[in-house]
C-alpha positions in Angstrom: 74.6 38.1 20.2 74.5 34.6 18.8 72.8 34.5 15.8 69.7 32.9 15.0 68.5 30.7 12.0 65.3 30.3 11.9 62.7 31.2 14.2 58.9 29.4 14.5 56.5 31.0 16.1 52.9 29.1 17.4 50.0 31.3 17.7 47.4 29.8 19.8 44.5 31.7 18.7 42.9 33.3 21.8 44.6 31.9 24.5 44.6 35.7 26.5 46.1 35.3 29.9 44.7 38.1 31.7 42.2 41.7 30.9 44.1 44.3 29.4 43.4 47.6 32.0 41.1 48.7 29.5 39.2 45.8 28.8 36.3 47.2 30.8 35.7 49.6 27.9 35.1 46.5 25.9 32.5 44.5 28.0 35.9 42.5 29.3 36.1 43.3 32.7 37.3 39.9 35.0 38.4 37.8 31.8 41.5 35.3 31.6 40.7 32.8 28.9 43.5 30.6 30.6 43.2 30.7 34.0 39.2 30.5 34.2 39.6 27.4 31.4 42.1 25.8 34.0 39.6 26.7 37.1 36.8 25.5 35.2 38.6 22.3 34.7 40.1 21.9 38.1 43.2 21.9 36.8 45.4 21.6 33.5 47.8 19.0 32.9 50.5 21.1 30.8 54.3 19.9 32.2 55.7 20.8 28.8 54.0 24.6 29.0 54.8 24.9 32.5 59.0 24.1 31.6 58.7 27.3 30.2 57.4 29.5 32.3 53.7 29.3 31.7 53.2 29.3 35.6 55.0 32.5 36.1 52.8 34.4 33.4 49.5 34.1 35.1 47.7 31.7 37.8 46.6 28.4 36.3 45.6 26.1 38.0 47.8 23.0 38.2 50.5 24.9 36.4 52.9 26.0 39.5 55.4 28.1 38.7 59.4 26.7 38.5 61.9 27.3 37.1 62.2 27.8 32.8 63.9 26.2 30.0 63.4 29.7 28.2 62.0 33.3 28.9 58.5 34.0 29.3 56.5 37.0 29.7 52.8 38.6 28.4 52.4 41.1 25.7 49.9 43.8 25.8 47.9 44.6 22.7 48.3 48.3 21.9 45.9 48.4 18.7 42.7 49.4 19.1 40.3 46.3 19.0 40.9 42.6 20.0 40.1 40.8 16.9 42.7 37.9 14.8 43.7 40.3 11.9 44.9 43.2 14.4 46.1 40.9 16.6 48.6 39.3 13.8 49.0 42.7 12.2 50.4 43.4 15.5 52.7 40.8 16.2 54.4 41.4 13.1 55.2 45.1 13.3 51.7 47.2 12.8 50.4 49.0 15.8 46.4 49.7 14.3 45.2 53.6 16.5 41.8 52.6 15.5 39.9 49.5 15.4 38.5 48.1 12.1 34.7 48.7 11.6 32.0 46.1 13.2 28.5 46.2 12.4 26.5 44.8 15.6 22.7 45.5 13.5 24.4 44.1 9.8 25.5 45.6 6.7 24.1 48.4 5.9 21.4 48.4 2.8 23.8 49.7 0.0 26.3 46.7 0.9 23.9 44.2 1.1 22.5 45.3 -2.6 25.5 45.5 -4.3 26.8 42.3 -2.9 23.5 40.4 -4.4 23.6 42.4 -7.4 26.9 41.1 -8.3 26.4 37.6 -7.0 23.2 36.9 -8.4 21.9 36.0 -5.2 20.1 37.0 -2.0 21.7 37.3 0.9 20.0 35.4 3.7 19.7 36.8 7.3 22.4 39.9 7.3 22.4 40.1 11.4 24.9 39.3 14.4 24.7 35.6 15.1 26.2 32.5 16.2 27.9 30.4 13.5 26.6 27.4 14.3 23.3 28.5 15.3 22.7 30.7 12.3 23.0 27.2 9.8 20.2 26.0 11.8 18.2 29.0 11.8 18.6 29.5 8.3 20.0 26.1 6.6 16.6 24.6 5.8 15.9 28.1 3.5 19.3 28.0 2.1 18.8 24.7 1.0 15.5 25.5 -0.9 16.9 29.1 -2.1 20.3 28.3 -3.1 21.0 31.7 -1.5 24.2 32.2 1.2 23.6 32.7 4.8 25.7 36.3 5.8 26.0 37.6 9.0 28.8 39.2 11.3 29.5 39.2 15.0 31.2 41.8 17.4 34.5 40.8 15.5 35.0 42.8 12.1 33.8 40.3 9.9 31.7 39.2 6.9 30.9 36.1 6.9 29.0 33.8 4.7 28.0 30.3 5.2 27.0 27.9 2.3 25.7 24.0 2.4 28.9 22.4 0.1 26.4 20.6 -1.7 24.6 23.9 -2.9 27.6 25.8 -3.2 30.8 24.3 -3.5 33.6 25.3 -1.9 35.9 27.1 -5.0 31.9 28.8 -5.9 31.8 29.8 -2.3 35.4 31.6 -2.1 34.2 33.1 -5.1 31.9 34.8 -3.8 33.7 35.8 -1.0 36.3 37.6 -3.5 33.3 40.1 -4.5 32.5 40.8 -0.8 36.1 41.2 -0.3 35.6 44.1 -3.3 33.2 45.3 -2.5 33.8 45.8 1.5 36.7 48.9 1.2 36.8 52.5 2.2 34.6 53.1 5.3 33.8 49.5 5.3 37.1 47.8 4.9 36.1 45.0 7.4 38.7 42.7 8.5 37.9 39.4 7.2 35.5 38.1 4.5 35.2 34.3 5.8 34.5 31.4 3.7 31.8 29.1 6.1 31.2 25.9 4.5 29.0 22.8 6.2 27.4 20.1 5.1 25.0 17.4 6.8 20.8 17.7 7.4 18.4 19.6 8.9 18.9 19.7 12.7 22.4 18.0 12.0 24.6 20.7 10.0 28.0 20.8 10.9 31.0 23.1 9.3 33.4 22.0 7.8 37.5 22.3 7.2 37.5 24.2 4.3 36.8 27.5 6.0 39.0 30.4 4.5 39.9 33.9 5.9 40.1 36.9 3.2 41.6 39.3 4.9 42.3 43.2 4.5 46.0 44.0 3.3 48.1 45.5 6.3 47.9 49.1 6.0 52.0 48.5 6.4 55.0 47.1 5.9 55.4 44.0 8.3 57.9 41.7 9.3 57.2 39.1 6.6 57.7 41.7 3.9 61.2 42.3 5.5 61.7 38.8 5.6 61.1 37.5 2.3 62.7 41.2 1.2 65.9 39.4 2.4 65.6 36.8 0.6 64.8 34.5 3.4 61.2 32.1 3.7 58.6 32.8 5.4 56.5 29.4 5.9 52.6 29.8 7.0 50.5 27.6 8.8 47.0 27.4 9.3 45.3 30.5 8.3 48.1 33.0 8.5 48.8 33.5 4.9 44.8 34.9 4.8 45.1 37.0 7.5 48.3 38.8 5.7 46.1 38.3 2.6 49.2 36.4 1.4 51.8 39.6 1.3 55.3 38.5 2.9 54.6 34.4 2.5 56.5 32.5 0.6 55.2 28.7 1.6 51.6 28.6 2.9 49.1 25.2 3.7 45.9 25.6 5.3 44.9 22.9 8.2 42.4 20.6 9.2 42.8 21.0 13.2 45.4 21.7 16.0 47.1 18.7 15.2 47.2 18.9 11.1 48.8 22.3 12.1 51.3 21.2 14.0 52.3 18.5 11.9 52.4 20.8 9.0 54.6 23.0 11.5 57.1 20.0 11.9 57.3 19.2 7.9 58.3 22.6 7.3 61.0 22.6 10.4 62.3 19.3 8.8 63.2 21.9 5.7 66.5 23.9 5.4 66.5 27.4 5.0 66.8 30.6 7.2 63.5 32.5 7.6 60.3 32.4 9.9 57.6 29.9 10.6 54.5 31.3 11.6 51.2 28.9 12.6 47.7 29.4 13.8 45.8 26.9 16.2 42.8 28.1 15.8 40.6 25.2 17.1 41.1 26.9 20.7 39.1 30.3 19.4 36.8 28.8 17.1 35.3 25.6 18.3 35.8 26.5 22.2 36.4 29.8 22.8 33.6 31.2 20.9 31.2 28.3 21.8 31.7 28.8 25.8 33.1 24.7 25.9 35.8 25.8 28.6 35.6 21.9 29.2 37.0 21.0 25.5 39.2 24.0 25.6 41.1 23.0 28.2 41.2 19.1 26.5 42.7 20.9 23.8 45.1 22.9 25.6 46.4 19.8 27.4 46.6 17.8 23.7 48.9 20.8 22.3 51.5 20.3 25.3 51.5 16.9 24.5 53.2 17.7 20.6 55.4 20.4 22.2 58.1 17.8 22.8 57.8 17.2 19.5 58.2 20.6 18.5 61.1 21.4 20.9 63.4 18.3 19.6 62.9 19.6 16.1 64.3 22.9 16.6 68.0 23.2 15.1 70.9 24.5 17.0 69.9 28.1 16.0 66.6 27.9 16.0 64.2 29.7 18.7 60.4 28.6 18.8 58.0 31.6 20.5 54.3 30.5 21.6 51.8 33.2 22.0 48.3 34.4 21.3 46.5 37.0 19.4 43.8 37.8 21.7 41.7 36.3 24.1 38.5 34.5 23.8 37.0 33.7 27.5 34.1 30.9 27.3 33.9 31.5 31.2 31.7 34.6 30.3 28.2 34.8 29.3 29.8 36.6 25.8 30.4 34.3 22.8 33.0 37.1 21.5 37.2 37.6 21.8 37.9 39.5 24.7 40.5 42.2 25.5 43.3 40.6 27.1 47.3 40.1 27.7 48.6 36.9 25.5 51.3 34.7 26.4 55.0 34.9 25.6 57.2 32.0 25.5 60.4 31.4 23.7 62.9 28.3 24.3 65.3 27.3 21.3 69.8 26.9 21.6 69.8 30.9 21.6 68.0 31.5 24.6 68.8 31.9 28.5 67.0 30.0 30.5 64.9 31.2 33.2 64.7 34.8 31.8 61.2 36.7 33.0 60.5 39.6 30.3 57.8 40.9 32.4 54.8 43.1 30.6 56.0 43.9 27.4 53.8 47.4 25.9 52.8 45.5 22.7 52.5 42.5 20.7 55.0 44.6 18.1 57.9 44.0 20.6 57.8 39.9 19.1 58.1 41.6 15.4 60.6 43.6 16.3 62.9 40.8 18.1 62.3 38.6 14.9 63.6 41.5 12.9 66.6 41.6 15.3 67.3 37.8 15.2 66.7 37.9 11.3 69.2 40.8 10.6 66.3 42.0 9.1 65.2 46.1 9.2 62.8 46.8 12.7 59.2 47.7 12.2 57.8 51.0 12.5 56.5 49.8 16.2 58.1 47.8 19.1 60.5 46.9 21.1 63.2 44.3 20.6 63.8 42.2 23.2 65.9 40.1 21.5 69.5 41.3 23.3 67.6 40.6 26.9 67.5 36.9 26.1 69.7 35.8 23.6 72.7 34.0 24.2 76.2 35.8 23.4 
């Protein structure tokens, strides 16, 4: 098998492509984040997706299927749950049996007073709730209090939104470190998340410096093999929170879809062997969770327009994989991920073209093919796929 240099994979964050046959059991019955942003358009313009196989993976509209530069497929999640950190944890080796803990009528008393007894603040509001609506709700008090907006959503997540002129940023993460602390054990959430915004009354609006602190992975994962080698792992976007930094070696945070691709193409323009690994995550949390299946698609169709980009920067042995974490339907009446099949694309000098990988039983089957092409030791879950597709 030919070997491989360097391999960069783009995680669109919640572009699903189909309900997983369980998805029922999660209120997700009927969705396809792709194909219902595509119907709901009237079409997507995405030639550069559809060269590699998009068309064959599920039925969007205005993507035909033909035949591709690469091989393409769908991955099902076999974790329990459908939110970003098991998704990731997933793709890079760790299958999760039980889903991390959600709290759909907020934190329980004894959390709530320990987090305000170490902050020094109350905690405003402490219920399920839009992001953008809760600011609103809540901004005018907050900015009178000096006290942080928390809430959650169906997503295992605490999340806590401060006006950057009240509380600035590095104050902000700060106080997300104690909730970070303080949330272990029984209520070892996912993701602590940093919420800044800014503006007036009736015109808030977050801003960029959002940041994820996530729970460790119970497990090794890929990353930790990688840089174990002595090879880089790069991070875009929000990936080295969601790993809570274990197995990155490089990491910038991003503005947008198209900071993170840029960043994506500095780091190609590096040497080294290793893995880069990016999250667009503008697709989950601007569209996806606020049901704008119109500026979803826009967004879509702006990302095939860098993939070009992408593709000529790619070395001789390097492979570039785009898929998803989950899916995030704003078709649906629900403002929540839902449980679906993500995309699998992979193009790159070491691939065969036209090769169809079919329904692959986890997202751990992409970990363990980067361990494979990496000469790096295989997760404790998945499949390698990496001999099906790889050049000899």
């Amino acid at each position: 098998m030919r070997q491989v240099r360097r391999v960069v994979i783009i995680v669109l964050d919640s572009v699903g492509v189909g309900a997983l046959p369980d998805a029922a059991a999660y209120g997700d019955e009927g969705s396809n984040t792709l194909a219902h942003v595509a119907r709901a358009k009237g079409g997507l313009r995405l030639p550069n997706l559809q060269r590699l196989g998009l068309g064959h993976v599920t039925d969007v509209l205005g993507v035909p299927p033909g035949r591709a530069a690469g091989a393409y497929g769908r991955m099902a999640e076999a974790s329990a749950g459908k939110d970003t950190t098991i998704g990731h944890w997933e793709l890079m080796g760790i299958v999760s049996p039980r889903p991390l803990p959600t709290y759909p009528n907020g934190f329980p008393p004894e959390i709530i007073a320990e987090f305000e007894r170490r902050t020094g603040r109350r905690a405003l509001g402490n219920t399920t709730a839009s992001g953008t609506a809760i600011i609103e709700e809540l901004g005018r008090e907050h900015l009178a209090t000096g006290d942080p907006i928390v809430y959650t959503s169906a997503d295992s997540v605490f999340q806590i939104a401060a006006h950057e002129a009240v509380i600035p940023p590095e104050e902000l993460y700060r106080i997300c470190q104690i909730a970070r602390e303080i949330l272990s054990g029984a209520h070892n959430v996912g993701r602590v998340i940093a919420r800044p915004f800014e503006g007036e009354p009736g015109r808030f609006a977050r801003t960029s410096r959002r940041r994820d602190f996530s729970a460790p992975p119970p497990g090794v994962t890929v990353l930790d093999q990688i840089t174990a080698a002595g090879q880089t792992v790069w991070a875009v976007g929000k990936v080295e929170d969601i790993y809570a930094g274990r197995g990155i070696s490089v990491a910038v945070h991003t503005k947008d879809n198209e900071d993170g691709v840029d960043q994506t193409l500095a780091f190609m323009a590096q040497a080294g062997r290793g893995l880069i690994m990016t999250n667009l995550v503008d697709f989950d949390m601007l569209y996806g969770h606020r049901n704008n299946a119109a500026a979803y698609g826009e967004a879509l169709m702006a990302f095939d327009r860098r993939l070009p980009e992408l593709r000529a920067a790619l070395g001789p042995d390097d492979v570039l994989v785009i898929t998803a974490d989950h899916g995030c339907d704003p078709t649906t009446t629900s403002t929540d991920h839902s449980r679906e099949y993500v995309p699998l694309l992979a193009c790159g000098g070491p691939i065969r073209p036209n090769r169809a990988l079919g329904t692959r039983g986890s997202l751990a089957d992409l970990g363990a093919t980067v361990a494979e092409w990496l000469g790096v030791p295989p997760p404790a879950w998945g499949v390698s796929f990496a001999r099906q597709i790889t050049r000899g």
